[in-house]
N, C-alpha and C positions, 0 to 999 in steps of 0.2 A: 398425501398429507405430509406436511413439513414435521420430522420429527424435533424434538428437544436437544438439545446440543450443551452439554453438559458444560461449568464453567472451566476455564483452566487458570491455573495461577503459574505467575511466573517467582525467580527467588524470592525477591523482594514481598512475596504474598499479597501483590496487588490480583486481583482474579478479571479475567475478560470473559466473554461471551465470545464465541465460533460460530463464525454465521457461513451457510453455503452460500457459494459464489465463484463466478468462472470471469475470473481475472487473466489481462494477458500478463507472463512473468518473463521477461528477458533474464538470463543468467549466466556466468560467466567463472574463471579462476579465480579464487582469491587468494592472490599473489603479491610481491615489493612493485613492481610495474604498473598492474593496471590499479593496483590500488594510488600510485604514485600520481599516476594520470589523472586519475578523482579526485583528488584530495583538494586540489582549487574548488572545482565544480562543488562539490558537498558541501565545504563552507560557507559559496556563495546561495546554493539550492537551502542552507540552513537560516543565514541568515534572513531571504526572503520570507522565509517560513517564519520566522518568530516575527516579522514584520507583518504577514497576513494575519496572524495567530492575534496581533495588538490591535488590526486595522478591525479584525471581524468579533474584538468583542467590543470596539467603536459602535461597528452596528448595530450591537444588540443588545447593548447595555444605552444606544441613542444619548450618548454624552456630548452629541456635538451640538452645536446651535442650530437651529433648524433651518436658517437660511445656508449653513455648511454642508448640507444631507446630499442635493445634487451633486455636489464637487465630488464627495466622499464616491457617490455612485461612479462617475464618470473617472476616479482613478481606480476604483476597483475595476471596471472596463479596460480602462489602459494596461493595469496589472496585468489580467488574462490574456491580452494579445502580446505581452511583452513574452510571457508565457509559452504563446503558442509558439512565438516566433523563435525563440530562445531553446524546444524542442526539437523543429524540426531543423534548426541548424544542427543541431549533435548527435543530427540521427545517425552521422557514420560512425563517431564515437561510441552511438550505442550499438553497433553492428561488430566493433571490433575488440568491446570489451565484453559485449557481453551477446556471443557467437549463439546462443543456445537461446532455444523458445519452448514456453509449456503453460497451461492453464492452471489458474487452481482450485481446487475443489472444496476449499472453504482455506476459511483466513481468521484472523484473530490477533489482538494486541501483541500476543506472544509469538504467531509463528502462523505458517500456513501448511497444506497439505498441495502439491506440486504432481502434476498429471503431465510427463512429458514423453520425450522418445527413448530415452534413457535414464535407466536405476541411477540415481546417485549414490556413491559411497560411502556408509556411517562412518560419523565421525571428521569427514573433512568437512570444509567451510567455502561457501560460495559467496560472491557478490551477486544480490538481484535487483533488478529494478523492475517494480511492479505500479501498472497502470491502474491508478482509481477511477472510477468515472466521474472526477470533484473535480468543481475548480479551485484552485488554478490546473490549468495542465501536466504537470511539472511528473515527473515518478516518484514513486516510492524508492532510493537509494539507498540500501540495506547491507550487510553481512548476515547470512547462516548458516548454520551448523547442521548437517544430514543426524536426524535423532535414528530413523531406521527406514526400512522402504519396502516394497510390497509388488512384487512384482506378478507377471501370470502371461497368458498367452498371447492375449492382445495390448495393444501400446495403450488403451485407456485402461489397461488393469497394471500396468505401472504407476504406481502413483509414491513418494516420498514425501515423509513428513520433516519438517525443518524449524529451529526454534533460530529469530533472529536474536542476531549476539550483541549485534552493535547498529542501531538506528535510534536519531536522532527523534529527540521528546514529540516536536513536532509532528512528525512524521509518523510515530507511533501514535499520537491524538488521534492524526488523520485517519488510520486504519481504522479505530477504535471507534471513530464518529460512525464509519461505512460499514461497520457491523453492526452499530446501532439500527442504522438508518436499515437495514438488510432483515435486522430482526422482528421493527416494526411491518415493513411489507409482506413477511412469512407471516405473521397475527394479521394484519389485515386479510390475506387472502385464506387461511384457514377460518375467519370467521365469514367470510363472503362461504365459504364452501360448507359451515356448520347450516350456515342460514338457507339454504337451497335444497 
């Protein structure tokens, strides 16, 4: 049984929901370099984003004319493969900034819980990029801050918790959405399991 996940609020006293989930997290230094290296990539990875963020409440607020709805489909199509295309070019970019890989054990508007080979150190700050299963393709491209970490004898009982410092609106939506979406599937399958 899926237990309750208490809310967490960040400064600003917006509060999110923590939903389990086993995300892949590429992670790396945050440093003048590899952040230097980013900094095109995130503007343009941001700008797209507020551009999905206006196309997809096109959809669903259906303000276009209805003979514009197939177009609208077929560039959301186009959007996604420009996406996927645009991924696996930079997949050596993602191999050389961001060296380290690890799961996470739940996620949230504020921050995740990081299931890897190695303790992170409280108090420093990482670059991650984390895979939603949404479209578009794109990562989660983030900074976080190590809040503390939990380590033990086996590499799954390392686990670090990490609140992001600096991610984009967007982007934090999109987590936010996948919590949602994560929360409803735990209530559906605990009431599948109440009813049995």
């Amino acid at each position: 049984m899926v237990e309750d996940k208490p809310l967490e609020y960040d400064p600003d006293g917006r509060e999110y929901y923590r939903a389990e989930a086993a995300l892949v997290v590429f992670f790396g230094p945050d440093d003048p370099k590899t952040r230097a290296a980013l900094a095109v990539d995130r503007q343009m990875w941001e700008t797209a984003g507020e551009l999905e963020q206006k196309a997809r409440q096109i959809f669903l607020d259906r303000d276009a004319h209805e003979e514009l709805l197939p177009i609208l489909d077929l560039l959301k199509w186009l959007d996604y493969k420009l996406d996927m295309v645009l991924f696996y070019q930079r997949r050596g970019d993602r191999e050389r900034y961001f060296p380290h890989q690890g799961m996470t054990k739940d996620i949230s508007g504020s921050g995740l819980n990081l299931q890897s080979e190695q303790l992170l150190s409280p108090g420093k700050t990482y670059l991650l990029s984390v895979s939603l299963p949404d479209a578009p393709s794109r990562p989660v491209v983030c900074v976080a801050a190590v809040v503390r970490g939990r380590g033990g004898a086996h590499q799954e009982e390392l686990v670090t918790a990490l609140n992001f410092t600096e991610i984009s609106d967007v982007d934090r939506e999109r987590v936010i959405r996948f919590t949602f979406q994560q929360q409803r599937r735990q209530l559906a399958t605990r009431s599948r399991e109440a009813s049995e």
